[in-house]
N, C-alpha and C positions, 0 to 999 in steps of 0.2 A: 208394556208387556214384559218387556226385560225384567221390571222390578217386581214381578208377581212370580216371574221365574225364578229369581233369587230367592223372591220371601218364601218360595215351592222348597226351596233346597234348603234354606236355613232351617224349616220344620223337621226336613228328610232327616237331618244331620241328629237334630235333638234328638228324633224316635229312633235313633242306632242305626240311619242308612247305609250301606256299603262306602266308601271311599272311594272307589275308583266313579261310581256316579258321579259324587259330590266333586270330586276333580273336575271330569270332566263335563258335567253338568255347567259349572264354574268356567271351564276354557270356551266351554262354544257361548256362551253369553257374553264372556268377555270380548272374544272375537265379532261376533253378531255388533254390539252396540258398538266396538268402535269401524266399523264397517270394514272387517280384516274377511276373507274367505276364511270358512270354517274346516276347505281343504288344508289350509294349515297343519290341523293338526296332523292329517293323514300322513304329510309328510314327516311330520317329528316320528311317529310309531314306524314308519316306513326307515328312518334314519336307525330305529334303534336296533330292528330287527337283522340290519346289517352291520352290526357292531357283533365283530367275533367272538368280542371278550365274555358276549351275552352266555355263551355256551357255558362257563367257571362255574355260573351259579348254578346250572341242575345237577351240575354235576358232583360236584362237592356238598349238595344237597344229599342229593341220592346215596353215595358216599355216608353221612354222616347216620341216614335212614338204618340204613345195611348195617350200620358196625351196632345200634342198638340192638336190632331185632336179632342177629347174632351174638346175642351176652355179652360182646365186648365190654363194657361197662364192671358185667360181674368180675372178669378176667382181671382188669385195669383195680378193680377197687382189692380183690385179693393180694394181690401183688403191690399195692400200696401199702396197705396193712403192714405187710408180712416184711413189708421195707421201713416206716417211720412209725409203728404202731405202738412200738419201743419207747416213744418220746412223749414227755407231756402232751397231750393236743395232738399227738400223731393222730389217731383218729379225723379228728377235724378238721387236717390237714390232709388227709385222704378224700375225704368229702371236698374239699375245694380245689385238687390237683385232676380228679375225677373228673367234674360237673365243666371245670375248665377244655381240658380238654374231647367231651362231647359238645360241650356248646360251639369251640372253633368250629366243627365241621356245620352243623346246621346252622348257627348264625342266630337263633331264637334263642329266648332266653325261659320261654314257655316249655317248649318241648323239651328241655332238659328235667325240671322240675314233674312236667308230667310224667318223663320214660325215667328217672332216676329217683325221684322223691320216696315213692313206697320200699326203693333197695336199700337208699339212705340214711333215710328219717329212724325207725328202726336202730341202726347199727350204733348211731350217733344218743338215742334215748339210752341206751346201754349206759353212756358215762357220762352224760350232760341229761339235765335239767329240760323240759317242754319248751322254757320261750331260748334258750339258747339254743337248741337243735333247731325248731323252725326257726329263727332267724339267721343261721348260718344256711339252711337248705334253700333259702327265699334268695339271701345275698349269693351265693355262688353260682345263682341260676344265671346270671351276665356277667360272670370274670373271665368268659374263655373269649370274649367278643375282638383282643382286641391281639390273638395269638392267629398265625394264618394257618388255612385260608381261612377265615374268617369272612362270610358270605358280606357282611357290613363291610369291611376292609373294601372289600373289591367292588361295590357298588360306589361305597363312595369316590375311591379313584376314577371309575367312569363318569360321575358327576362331574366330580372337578377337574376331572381330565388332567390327571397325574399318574405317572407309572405304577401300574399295580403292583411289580415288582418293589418298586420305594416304597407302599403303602405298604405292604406283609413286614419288611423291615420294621420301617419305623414303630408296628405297634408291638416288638418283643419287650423293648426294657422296659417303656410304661405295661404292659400287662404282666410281669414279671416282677415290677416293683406293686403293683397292687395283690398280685399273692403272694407278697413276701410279706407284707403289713400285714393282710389280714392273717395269714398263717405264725405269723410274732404273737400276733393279740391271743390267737386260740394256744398258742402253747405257752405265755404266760399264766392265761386264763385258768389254765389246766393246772399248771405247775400249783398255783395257790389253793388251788380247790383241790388239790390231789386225785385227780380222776383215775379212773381205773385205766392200766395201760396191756398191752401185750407182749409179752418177752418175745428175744427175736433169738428165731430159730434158723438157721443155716438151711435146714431142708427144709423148710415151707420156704425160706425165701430163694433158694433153687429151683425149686416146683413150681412157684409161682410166677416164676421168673419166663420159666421155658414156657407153661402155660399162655404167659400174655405177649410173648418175644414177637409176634409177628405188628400187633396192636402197636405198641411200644415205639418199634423202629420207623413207621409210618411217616411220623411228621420229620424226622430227620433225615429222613429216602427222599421227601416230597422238598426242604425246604432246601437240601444241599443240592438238590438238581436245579431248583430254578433257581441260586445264587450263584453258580458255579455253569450256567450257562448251555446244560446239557440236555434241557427239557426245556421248551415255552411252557407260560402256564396254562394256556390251552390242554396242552400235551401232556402234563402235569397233573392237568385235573383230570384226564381221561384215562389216564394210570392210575389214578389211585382209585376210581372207580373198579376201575378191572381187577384192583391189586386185591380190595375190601370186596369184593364177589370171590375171587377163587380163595382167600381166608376165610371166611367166614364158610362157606359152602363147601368147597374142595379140600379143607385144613382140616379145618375145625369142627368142620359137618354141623354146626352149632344150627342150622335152617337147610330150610329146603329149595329147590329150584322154584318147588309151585309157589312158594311163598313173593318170589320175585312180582310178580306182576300188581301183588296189592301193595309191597312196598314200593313199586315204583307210583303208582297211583295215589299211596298216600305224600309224597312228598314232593309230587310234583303239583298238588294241589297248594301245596305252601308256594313251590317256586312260581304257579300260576298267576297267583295273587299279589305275590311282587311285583311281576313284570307287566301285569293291568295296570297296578298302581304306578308302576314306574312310566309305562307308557303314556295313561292319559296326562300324569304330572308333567311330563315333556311339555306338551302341549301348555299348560297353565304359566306354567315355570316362563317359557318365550312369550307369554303374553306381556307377564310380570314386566319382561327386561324390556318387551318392545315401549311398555307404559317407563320404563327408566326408574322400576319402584326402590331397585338397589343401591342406586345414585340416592335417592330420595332418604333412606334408610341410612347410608352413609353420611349424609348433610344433616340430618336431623342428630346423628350421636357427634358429629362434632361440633356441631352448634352447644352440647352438652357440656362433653369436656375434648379435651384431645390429648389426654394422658392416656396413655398406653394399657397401665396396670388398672385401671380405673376401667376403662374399657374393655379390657380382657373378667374382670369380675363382673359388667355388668352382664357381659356374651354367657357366663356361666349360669349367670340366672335366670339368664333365658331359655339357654339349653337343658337346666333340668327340670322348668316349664312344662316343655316343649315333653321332654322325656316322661313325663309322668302322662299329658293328653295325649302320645299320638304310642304305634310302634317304631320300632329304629327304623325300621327300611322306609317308612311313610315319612319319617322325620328327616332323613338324609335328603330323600329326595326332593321332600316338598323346601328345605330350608339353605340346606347347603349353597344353591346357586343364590342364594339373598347374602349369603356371609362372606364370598367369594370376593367380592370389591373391598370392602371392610378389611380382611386380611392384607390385599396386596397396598388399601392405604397406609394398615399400620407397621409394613414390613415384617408378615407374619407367614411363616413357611407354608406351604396349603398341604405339605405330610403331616406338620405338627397343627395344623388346624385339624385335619380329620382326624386327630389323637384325641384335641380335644373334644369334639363333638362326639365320639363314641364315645369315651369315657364320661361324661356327662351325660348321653341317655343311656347309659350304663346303670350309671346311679338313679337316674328318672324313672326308672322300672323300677324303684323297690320305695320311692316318696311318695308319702301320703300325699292327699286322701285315695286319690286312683292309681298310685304305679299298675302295673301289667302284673308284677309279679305277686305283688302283695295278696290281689283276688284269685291268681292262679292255684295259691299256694291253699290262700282260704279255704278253696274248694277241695284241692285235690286232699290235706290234712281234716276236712271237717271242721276246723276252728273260723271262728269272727273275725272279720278282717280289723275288727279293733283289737285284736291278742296280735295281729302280726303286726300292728303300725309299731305298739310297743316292741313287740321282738326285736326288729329291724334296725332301731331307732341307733345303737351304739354301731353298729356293723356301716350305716350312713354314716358317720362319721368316721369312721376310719377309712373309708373310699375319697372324703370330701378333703380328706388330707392329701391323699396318693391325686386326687385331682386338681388341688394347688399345686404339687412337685410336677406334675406333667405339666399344669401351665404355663407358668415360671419358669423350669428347668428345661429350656428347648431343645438342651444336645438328647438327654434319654429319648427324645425321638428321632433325632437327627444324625445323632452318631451313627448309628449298623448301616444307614443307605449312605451316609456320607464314608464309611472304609469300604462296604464293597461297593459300590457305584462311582467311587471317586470323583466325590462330587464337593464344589469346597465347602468351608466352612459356613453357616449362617446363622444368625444370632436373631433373638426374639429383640 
């Protein structure tokens, strides 16, 4: 019976079933045959609903909702302009300073492309070329993933049960150092191609300035109170909430009150669908460990090799795998407690392991044949998802670079929690 259940799921899966079925479809068969109660699970979802930290993500959702449907966006991309527009590649560089800082707040790397693609794509056609504009708009749609809060950030420290505070750290220099690369390459790019630039003007960039000034200060209101110990991020995230409602509405007047209720309903449909998924994966996840598949997993890569570097490239090719079939937050949840023993054998920090698993479904959204981003992009420009494989193709690569430096280089995620957390040194 059990095996017709499975063979039932394995069909579901092919024809596009939901995920949290296929989860939890998966945990109660597991539990079922090895004779566990299937109240099990109840208590894992029962566990998670009493995890405070659960409250960060609607909220920082909501949050991120608010600041689009409020032009924040438009504000943020004038005011970039009007700041690097000056420089080779300023443009392009606008485009990626932009898309980064919308996608921190939602955490998706879809919705950025969907709410910013038609303002971008456009501005960027102006002085680049069709596969270089869609391939910078596809690629920027996941460089904000790993600047906080970053909804991924904070999920994965609840998985692996690490400070969520240490995790928003850890991922500034590596997300930093990935739009420094990509923004080097677009203003080379530029420079030899001599693209067309914008002289900088003092009053647009005054205007533009006061314009986006409330936008702007956001993340450094939100990251200096919970470094500096004067906000939990609970507390944190329910400010900024209130902060992005009376800005946008009471400032800005950029929307309306009535409008509230359908952005709260469109974006708590995103956070709904995480926390399904999050919750049945509980459930799957303790099956896993109670069968010892991590153990199992562990034994079978050292039997392999038991070199470090060896091991950390094979973890990479898993993870952009894994990045290309699943979304981030299905990926965190369903893998991360599989990689959790693996780290602590290879004496690998579990901040600088969740650096590298975002950044690596980072990059899984935009690799062929199925990233997330490639077909989002497909759709939303009208072009063939074989014009984007190409577009993309040079933009994966200069990520796959910025994702061996964070491999390898374990202080760029360990340094900012190891100065403020004073916490000691630790080496990959």
């Amino acid at each position: 019976m059990g095996f017709l259940i499975g063979f039932g799921l394995v069909g579901f899966a092919l024809f596009g079933g939901a995920l949290f079925v296929l989860l939890g479809g998966a945990s109660i068969i597991g539990y079922a045959t090895a004779g566990e109660p299937i109240s099990t699970i109840l208590i894992d979802l029962n566990r998670l609903t009493k995890n405070s930290t659960i409250l960060i993500i609607p909220l920082f959702t909501f949050a991120g909702y608010l600041l689009a449907e409020g032009k924040a966006p438009q504000r943020l991309v004038a005011f970039a302009r009007a700041s690097v527009g000056w420089l080779p590649g300023g443009i392009a560089v606008v485009v990626l300073g932009t898309c980064a800082f919308f996608t921190t707040f939602t955490g998706a790397s879809g919705i950025t492309i969907i709410a910013l693609g038609g303002l971008l794509y456009p501005i960027l056609q102006q002085s680049y070329n069709e596969r270089f504009s869609l391939g910078l708009v596809t690629a920027s749609g996941s460089i904000g993933l790993l600047f906080p809060p970053s909804v991924p950030l904070i999920l994965y420290a609840i998985i692996a049960q690490v400070s969520i505070d240490r995790m928003l750290l850890a991922g500034i220099l590596p997300g930093l150092l990935i739009l420094g690369i990509l923004s080097l390459y677009c203003c080379g790019w530029s420079f030899f191609k001599r693209t067309e630039t914008t002289p900088f003007d003092v009053k647009v960039f005054a205007r533009t300035f006061w314009e986006a000034k409330w936008e702007l200060i956001l993340p450094f209101i939100l990251l200096s109170g919970i470094v500096f110990g004067i906000v939990t991020l609970d507390e944190a995230a329910a400010l900024t909430a209130i902060y992005v409602c009376i800005v946008e509405i009471g400032i800005h007047r950029s929307m309306s009150v009535k409008a509230l209720p359908r952005i709260v309903k469109e974006s708590m449909l995103l956070v709904g669908a995480i926390l399904i998924i999050l919750a049945v994966a509980l459930g799957l996840t303790n099956y896993l460990i109670t069968l010892d598949v991590p153990t199992a997993v562990l034994e079978w890569i050292q039997a392999q090799t038991e070199n470090r570097v060896i091991t950390l490239i094979g973890l990479n090719i898993f993870l952009l795998i894994v990045g290309c079939l699943m979304d981030i937050f299905s990926a965190v949840i369903i893998v991360v407690p599989l990689l959790l023993p693996l780290a602590e054998e290879f004496g690998i920090d579990k901040a600088h392991l969740g650096i590298i698993v975002l950044t690596n479904l980072e990059i899984g959204y935009l690799t062929p044949p199925v990233g997330m981003n490639l077909f989002i992009s497909s759709m939303k420009f009208d072009r063939s998802v074989v014009v984007l494989y190409r577009a993309v193709l040079l933009f994966i690569g200069l990520l796959l670079i910025a994702l061996v430096l964070v491999t390898y280089l374990p202080e760029l995620s360990l340094w900012l929690p190891r100065v403020f957390g004073k916490e000691p040194m630790q080496l990959l």
